[in-house]
C-alpha positions, 0 to 999 in steps of 0.5 A: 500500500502507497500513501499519497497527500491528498490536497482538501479545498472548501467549507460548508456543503462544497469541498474538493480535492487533489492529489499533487502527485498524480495529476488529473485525478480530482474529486468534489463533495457535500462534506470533507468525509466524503470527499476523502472516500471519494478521493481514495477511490478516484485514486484506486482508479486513477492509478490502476488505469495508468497501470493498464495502458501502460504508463508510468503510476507516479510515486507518492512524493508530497510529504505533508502540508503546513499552515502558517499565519500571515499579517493581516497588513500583507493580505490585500482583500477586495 
């Protein structure tokens, strides 16, 4: 078993996801819950089809993510 970052975008009721080593595989969702089970299944997907057409399945690269804070004073906002 491979472990890959996925990347989670959204709020509310509106969430998507990517996974910055495996290009154009992509999901969206309702909730953050179900947006990670669908990402994990796009991935399944995605990753086998490579593997059939013969193409090269990228290994998991991305290591993890870091939020950090920035001064108001350096966010412009319109």
């Amino acid at each position: 078993m491979s472990r890959y970052l996925i990347v989670i975008e959204g709020e509310g009721d509106s969430y998507s996801a990517y996974a910055p080593d495996v290009p154009g595989c992509v999901a969206a969702a309702d909730s953050r819950e179900e947006v990670v089970s669908l990402m994990r299944e796009a991935m399944g997907f995605h990753l086998e089809s490579l593997r059939e057409h013969g193409d090269p399945v990228p290994a998991p690269s991305a290591t993890g993510s870091e939020m950090i804070d920035v001064d108001d004073h350096a966010v412009q906002r319109s």
